[in-house]
N, C-alpha and C positions, 0 to 999 in steps of 0.2 A: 918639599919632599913629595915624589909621586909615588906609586905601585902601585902594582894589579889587583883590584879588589873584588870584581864579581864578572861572569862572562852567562847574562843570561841568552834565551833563545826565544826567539818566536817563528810561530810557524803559521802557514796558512796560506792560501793563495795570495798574498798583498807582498809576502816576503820570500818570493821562492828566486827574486831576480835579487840578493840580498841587498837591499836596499831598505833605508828603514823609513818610513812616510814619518813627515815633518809631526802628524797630530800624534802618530804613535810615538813621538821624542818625548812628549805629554805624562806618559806614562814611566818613564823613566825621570821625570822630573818629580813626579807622584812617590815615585820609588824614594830616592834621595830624601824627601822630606818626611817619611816614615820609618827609615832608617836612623834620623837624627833624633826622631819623638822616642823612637824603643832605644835608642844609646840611651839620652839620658835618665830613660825610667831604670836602665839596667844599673846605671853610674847610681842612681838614689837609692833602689835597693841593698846595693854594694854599702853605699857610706848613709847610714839609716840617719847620722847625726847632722847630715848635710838637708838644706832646706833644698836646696837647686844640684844643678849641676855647675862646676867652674867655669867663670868667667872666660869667654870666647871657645868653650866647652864644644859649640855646632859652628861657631863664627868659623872657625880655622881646618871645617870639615868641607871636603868640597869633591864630589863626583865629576868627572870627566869621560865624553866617549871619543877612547884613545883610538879605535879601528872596528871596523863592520868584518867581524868572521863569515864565510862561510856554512854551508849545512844551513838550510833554510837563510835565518838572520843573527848573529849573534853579536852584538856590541860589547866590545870588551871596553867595562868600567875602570876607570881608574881612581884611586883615591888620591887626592889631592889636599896633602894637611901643612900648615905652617903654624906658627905660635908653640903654645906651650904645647898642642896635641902634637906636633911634630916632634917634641924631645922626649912622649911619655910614651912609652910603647904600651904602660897600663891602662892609660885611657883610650888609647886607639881602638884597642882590645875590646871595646861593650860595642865600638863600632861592629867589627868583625861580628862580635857574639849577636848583635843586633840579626845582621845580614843573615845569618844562620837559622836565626828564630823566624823570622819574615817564613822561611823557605817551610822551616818545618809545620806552622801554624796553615799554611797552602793546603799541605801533605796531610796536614792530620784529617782523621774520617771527619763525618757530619757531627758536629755537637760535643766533640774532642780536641778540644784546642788546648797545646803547651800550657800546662800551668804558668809559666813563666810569661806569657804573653796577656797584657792586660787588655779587658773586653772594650774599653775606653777606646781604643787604638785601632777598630775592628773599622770606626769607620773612613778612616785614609785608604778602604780599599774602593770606597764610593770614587777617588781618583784615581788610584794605583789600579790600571786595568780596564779603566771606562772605555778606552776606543776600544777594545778589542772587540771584533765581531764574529756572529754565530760562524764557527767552524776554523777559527783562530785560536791559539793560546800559545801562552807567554811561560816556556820554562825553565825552573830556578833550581840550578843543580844544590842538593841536598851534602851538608857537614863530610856524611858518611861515604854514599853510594847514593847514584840517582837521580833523578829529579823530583821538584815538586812542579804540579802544571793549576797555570791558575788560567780558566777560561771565565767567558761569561756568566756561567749558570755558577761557579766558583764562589767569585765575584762576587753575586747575589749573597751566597750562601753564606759568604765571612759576615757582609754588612749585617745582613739580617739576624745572626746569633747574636748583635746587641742593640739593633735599634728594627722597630717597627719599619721603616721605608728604607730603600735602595734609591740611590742616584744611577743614570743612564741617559746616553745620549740620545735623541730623540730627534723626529721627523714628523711633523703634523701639517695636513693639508684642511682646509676651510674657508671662509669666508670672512673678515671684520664684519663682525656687527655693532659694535659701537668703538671708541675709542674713549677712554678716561686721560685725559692730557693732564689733568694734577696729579695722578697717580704713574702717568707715563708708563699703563698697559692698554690692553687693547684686548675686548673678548671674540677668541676664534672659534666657529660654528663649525664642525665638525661634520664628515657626510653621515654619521650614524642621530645628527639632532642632538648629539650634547657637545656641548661648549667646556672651554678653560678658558684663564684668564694668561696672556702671554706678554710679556716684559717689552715694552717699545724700543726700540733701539731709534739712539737720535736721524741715525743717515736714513731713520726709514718714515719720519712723518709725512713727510708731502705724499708719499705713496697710502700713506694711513689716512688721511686727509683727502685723495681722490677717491678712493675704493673704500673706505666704510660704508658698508650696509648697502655695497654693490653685489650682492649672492651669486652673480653671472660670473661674477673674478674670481679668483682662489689666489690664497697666500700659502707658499711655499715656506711654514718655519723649520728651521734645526736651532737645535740647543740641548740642553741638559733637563729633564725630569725627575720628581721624584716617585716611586711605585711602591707598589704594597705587594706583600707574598704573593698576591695574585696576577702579580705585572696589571696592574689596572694604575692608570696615571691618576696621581695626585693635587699634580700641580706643577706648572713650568717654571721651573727656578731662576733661566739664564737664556734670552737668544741669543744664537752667535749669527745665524742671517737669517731675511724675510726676504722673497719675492714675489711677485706677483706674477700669478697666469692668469691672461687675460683670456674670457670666454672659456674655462679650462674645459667645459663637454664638449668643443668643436675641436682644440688641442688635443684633448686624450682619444676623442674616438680616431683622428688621422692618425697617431702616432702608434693606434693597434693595426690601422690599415698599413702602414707602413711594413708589419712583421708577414705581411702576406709573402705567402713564396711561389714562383710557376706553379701553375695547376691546383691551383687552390679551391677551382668550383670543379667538383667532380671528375680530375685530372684535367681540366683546361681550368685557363683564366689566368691570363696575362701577371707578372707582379708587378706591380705600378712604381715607376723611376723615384726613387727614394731621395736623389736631390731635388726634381723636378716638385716632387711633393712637400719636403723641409722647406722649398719658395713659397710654395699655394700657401701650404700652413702660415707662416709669416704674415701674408696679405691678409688673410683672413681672418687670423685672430686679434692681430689688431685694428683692422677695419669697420669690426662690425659693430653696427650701433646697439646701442642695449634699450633702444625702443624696436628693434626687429628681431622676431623671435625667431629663435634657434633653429635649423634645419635637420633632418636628418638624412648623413650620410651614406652615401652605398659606395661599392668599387662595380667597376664597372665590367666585363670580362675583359673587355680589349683595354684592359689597363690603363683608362681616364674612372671620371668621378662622375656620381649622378647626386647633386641636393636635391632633399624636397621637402616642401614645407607642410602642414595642416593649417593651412589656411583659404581664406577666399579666395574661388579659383583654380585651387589644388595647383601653386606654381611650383616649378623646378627652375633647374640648372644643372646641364650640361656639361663639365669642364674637359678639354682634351690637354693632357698635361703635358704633352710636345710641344705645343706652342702659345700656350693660353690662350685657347679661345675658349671664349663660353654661350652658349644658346640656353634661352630663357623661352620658358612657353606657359602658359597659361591660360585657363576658359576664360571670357568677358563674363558679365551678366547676362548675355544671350547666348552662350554658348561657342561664342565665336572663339578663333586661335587669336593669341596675344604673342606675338613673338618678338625678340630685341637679340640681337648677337653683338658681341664685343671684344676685341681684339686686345690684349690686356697686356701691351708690350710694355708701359709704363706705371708710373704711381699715379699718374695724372685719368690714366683708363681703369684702376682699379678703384679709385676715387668715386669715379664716375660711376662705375657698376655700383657700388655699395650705396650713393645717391639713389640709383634707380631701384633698388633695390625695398630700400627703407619707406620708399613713396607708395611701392604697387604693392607690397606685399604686407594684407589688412587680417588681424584676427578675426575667427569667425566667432559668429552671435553667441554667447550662450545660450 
């Protein structure tokens, strides 16, 4: 037996093309499984004599998203029951009365949650609502009139009225500094110098295993955290991916050059060909050795690159990103010009630069 059971909404720029993103289904999977914990806490209230709720009681309860409404995103729910919940229309009912409660416990103020809603249950909203991001929210039209709107800062505010920490999705960039393979984590260094301890995921040790306690790479994690009232991270519970940016200060300072626009230096200066640069970037970040120390970059007006290093010699480079060439110039030890140009139409000439590169170019004394 199907019917119409709920038609929530979410709003924000992610859902204005009403389309609903696959992670945010996530949340309506969350949903479902919160609606079956407060049925049968409603069922056991109801029958005080009863230890549980009847046998296939959640089995024979089943959500479905029958069609994506309009008006921002709206997925209309369907329920779907078979078994004995199919012939009881009594027991269907703590569903319903569930769905209701969910809405109104959103709605109620700060620190006033439905008597009828148990503090047990507060924290399913650690899932119900996790993707939702700053300037999104999810609303759940209320019994009467209305809605209830459950955003992030929500979200916090249910979990937290019963437990110490909040779950949230999370995004950390750093370095491996060691890896623990019997414990299968791995601690990430953080750019502020404090570290967590983050869950290995199998497809990612060979990567765990080149770049531990390589500080010049950065690992890209997402997953799930836990936080305190103060949004201060606790602890990584879950990664769902790790990548690795290689040399990520020569990565991030190009990919700021990249947002330059005409007339950037004082109403002149060129803005530098942004696919022409996504190639240099490429070459460069994976080329460069991690016994040659880092460069710093400049744009150039006429819309090429100029590196230059702090080292013996005071060397640069030159790039004109029309056609890859690059000129290299440097003092001798007597003062003389050191010069090499290179034509960098291949992988075999970009090879070559970063050879030449890694030989000439010597830190200076302390």
């Amino acid at each position: 037996m199907k019917s119409t059971f709920y038609q929530p909404r979410f709003t924000g720029p992610r859902f204005e093309d009403h389309t609903l993103p696959v992670e945010v289904a996530r949340d309506l999977a969350a949903y479902e499984s919160l609606v079956i914990e407060l049925a049968k806490h409603l069922y056991k209230q109801d029958h005080p004599e009863r230890e549980r709720a009847p046998k296939g009681f959640a089995a024979n309860f089943r959500l479905d998203i029958q069609e994506i409404g309009e008006g921002s995103t709206k997925p209309l729910l369907a329920l779907v029951a078979s078994g004995v919940l199919a012939l009881s229309g009594g027991e269907a009912s703590h569903f319903e009365r569930a769905r209701d409660l969910i809405a109104e416990c959103v709605a109620a103020p700060e620190g006033r949650l439905p008597a009828l809603f148990p503090k047990e249950l507060l924290g399913h909203f650690n899932q119900f609502g996790r993707s939702l991001r700053d300037g999104e929210a999810l609303e759940l039209p209320l019994a009467i009139d209305g809605s209830a709107v459950l955003t992030p800062h929500r979200r916090k505010q249910l979990v937290l009225a019963a437990n110490e920490e909040y779950e949230k999705e999370v995004e950390l960039q750093g370095y491996i500094g060691e890896v623990d393979w019997e414990r299968a984590t791995f601690r990430l260094r953080l750019a502020d110098n404090s570290q967590t301890i983050v869950p290995l995921l199998p497809a990612f040790h060979d990567e765990a295993r080149e770049y531990g306690g390589r500080s010049r790479h950065w690992v890209i994690v997402r997953g799930v955290g836990t936080f305190d009232a103060w949004d201060r991270l606790k602890r990584v519970l879950s990664t769902d991916s790790a990548e690795v940016m290689k040399n990520f200060e020569i990565a991030n300072r190009l990919e700021e050059l990249a947002k330059l626009e005409p007339g950037w230096f004082e109403g002149a200066g060129v803005a530098l060909d942004k696919d022409r640069l996504s190639a240099f970037t490429e070459h460069v970040v994976a080329g460069f050795s991690d016994a040659l120390i880092l460069p710093a970059i400049f744009p150039r007006q006429d819309g090429n690159l100029l590196l230059e290093w702090d080292a013996v010699g005071s060397p640069s480079l030159d790039i004109r990103l029309e056609d890859f060439q690059a000129s290299f110039h440097a003092f001798g030890v007597h003062g003389e010009d050191i010069e090499r140009d290179f034509a960098l139409a291949n992988d075999a000439a970009w090879k070559q630069l970063h050879a030449f590169l890694s030989e000439n170019i010597r830190k200076r004394q302390a």
